[in-house]
N, C-alpha and C positions, 0 to 999 in steps of 0.2 A: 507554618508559623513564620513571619516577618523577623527578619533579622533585625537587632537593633546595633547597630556598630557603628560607631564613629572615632576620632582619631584616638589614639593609647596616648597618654601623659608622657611625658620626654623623662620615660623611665626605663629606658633600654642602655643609657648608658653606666659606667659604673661610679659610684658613688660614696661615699665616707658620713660617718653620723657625726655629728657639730657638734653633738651634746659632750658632756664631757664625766667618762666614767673614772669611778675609781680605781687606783693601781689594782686592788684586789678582783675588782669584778672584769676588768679586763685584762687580767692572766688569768682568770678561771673561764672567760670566754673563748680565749685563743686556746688555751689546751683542749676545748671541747672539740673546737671547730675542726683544730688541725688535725685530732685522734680523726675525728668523721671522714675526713679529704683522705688522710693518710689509708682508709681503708676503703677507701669508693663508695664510702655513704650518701645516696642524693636525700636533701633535706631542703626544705626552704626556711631563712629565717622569717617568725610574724613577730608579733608583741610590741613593745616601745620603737625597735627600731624599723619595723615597717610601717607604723604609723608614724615616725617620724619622715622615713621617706618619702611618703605620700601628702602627708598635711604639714611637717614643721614643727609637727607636736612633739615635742620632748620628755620622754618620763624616765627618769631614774627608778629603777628596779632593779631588787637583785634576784630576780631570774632569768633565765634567757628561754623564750618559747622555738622550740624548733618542728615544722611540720616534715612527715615522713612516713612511710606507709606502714602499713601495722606490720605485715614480713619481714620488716627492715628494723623496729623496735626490738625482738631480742637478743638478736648481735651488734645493735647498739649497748645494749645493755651491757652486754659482755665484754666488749672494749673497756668500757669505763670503769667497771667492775675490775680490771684486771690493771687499770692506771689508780687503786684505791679512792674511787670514786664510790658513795655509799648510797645505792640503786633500791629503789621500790617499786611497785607497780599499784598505786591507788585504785585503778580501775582499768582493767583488763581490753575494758571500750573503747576506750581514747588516750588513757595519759599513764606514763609512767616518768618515774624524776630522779636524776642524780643531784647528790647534794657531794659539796664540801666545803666545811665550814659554816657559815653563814649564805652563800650563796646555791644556786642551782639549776636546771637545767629541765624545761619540761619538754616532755618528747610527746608529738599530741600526731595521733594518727586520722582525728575527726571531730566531733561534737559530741558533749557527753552524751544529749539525747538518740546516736548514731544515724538521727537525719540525713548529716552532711560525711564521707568519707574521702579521707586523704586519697586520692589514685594518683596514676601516671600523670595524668596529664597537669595536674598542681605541679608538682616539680618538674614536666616539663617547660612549664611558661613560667618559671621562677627568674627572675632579674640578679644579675650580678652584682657583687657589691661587697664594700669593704667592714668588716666588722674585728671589733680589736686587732683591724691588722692583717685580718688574713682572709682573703679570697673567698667570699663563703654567695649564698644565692640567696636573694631575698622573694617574698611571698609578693607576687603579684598581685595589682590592688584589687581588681576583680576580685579575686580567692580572697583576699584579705579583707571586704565587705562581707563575701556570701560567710565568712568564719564566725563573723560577726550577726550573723541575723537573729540567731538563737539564744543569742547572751541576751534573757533578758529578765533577770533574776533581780527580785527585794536587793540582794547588796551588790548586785552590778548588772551593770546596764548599759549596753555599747552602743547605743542607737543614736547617742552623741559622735561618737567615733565614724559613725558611717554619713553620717551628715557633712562632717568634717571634711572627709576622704571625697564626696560627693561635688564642695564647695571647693576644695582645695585644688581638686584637678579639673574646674569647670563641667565635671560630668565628663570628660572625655575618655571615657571607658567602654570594654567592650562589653553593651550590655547583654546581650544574648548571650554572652558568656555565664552572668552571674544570673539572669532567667533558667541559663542550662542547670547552674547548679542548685536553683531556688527549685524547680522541678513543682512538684505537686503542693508542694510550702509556698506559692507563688506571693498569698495573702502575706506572709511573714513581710515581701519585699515590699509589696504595696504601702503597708504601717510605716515601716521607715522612709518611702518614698514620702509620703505624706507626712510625717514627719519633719522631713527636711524642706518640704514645702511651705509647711508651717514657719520655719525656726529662719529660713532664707526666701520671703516670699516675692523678693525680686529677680529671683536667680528662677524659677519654677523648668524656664525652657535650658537649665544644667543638665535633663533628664529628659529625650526625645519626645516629641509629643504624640510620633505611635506608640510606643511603650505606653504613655497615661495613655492611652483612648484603649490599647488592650486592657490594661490589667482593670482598669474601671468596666471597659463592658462588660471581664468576665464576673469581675463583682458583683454590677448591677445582674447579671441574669441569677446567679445564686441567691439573692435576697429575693428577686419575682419568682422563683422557683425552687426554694429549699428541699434537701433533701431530709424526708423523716429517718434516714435510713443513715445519714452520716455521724462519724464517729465523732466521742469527743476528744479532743485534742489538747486540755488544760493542762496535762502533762508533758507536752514537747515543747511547750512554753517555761514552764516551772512546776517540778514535780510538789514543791513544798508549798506553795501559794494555793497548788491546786489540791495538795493532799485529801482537803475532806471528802472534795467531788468522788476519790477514788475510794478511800477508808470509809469514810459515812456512810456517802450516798450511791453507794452502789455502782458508778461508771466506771466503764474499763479503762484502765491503766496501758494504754495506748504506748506509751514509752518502752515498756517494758518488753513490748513484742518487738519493735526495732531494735532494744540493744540484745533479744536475744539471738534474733536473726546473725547479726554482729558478731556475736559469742560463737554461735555456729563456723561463720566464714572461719574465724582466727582458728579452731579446732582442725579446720580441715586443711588450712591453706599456710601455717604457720611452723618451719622448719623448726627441732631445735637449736637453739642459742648456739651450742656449743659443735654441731653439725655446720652451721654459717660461719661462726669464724672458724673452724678447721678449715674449712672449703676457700675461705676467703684467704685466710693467711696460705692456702698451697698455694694461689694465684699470684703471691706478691714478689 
C-alpha cells in the first residue's frame, strides 16, 4: 500500500490556548494535569483544546477530554479519587470521569463503538503544550481526526471538525497515519473526505490525489462487486438511529461484538487500581 505523507503542520512546537478560561476551570485543569505528570501518567490532551490547536477553533467547555490507555485509566482513577475527586466509570469501553463541582474530566481510552483504541503509539506522537499552565501533551492532529470519524450521532456530529482540521492545516498531515488508523473503517474516512470536498471545493488537492484515486477505486470495485456475505454495520455508525435494524429487523448488532472483544482485553490485561499506584507510588 502507497504511503500517503506529506509535511506535519508547524505543530511540533510548544504552544498556549488564546481562549480564555475561567478561574475555576483552570485550577480544576492544572490540579488534574499536575496529579497525572506528578505520577508518570502519559496522556494526550483532545477536545476544545486540540481543536483549537489545529483550526483556531475555540470552545468553552467545562470538561477536559484526556486520551490514555485503558491500563492506565484505574490508577488514574485512584489518584483523583484519593485528591477528593468524585470518579465514575460510565462505560468500562472507553470513558470514565471525574467530577468536581461543576466541572470534569473525561478519561477516554477509544471510541465508544471500540473501532478505534488508545495504544502506545497515540501518546507517543502526542505534541507538547501548555494547558492552564502546566506542561501537558496534546493529541496529534492525525489521532485527533481518526477520534473523530465515528462521532457521528443525531446530537453530534464531528464531521464539521474534521473538515476544519483538514482546511486549517492545508492537509498537511500524515495521512497513512490516519488510513493506518481508519484500517478496515477506510469507507468511514472516504465520507468525511468527501465531505470536506463538498464544504471546500476549492481546496480538493488539501487531500493527495493518490489517496482519492485509492480510496475511490476501492469503492468503486465494492459497488461492481458486492459482497452478499457482508455484515451490517448501522451500529458502529449509531447504535440508536440504527436500533430497529438490530431490535426489529433481525441484523446483527455488529458493535456489540467489538466492544465485547474490548471487555475481554480490559479483564485480562488490566492491573488493579490499587496494585498500580502501590507500585507507582514505591517508584517515587
Amino acid at each position: 500500500m502507497p504511503g500517503y505523507v506529506s509535511k506535519s503542520p508547524e505543530s511540533s512546537t510548544v504552544t498556549s490556548s488564546t481562549g480564555t478560561l475561567p478561574p475555576e476551570a483552570a485550577s480544576f485543569y492544572r490540579e488534574v494535569l499536575l496529579l497525572l505528570n506528578q505520577h508518570g501518567l502519559r496522556y494526550a490532551v483532545a477536545g476544545a483544546f486540540a481543536l483549537q490547536k489545529y483550526t483556531g477553533i475555540w470552545r468553552l467547555t467545562k470538561d477536559l477530554d484526556l486520551f490514555l490507555k485503558s491500563e492506565d485509566v484505574p490508577a488514574a482513577l485512584e489518584y483523583l479519587q484519593q485528591q477528593n475527586f468524585r470518579c465514575e466509570t460510565p462505560d468500562p469501553v472507553w470513558l470514565s470521569k471525574a467530577f468536581r463541582g461543576e466541572y470534569f474530566v473525561d478519561l477516554i481510552s477509544g471510541m465508544s463503538n471500540a473501532v478505534i483504541v488508545v495504544d502506545d503509539s497515540w501518546l507517543g506522537r502526542a505534541q507538547p503544550a501548555i494547558i492552564a499552565g502546566v506542561e501537558s501533551q496534546i493529541l496529534a492532529p492525525e489521532d485527533l481526526l481518526a477520534s473523530k470519524l465515528f462521532v457521528t450521532r443525531r446530537e453530534r456530529f464531528d464531521g464539521g471538525d474534521i473538515a476544519h482540521i483538514i482546511y486549517r492545516t492545508q492537509g498537511k498531515l500524515e495521512w497513512q497515519r490516519i488510513l493506518d488508523l481508519a484500517g478496515e473503517h477506510w469507507e468511514m474516512l472516504l465520507w468525511t473526505l468527501i465531505l470536506f470536498r463538498y464544504t471546500y471545493p476549492a481546496h480538493s488537492d488539501f487531500v493527495p490525489t493518490g489517496l482519492w484515486q485509492d480510496l475511490l477505486s476501492r469503492f468503486a470495485n465494492l459497488v461492481e462487486n458486492p459482497d452478499p456475505e457482508a455484515p451490517f454495520r448501522g451500529s458502529l455508525v449509531d447504535e440508536n438511529i440504527f436500533s430497529i435494524d438490530v431490535k426489529d429487523w433481525g441484523l446483527k448488532d455488529v458493535q456489540s461484538t467489538y466492544r465485547a472483544r474490548q471487555i475481554r482485553k480490559h479483564a485480562t490485561r488490566i492491573p488493579a487500581a490499587s496494585d498500580r499506584a502501590r507500585k507507582a507510588g514505591s517508584q517515587e
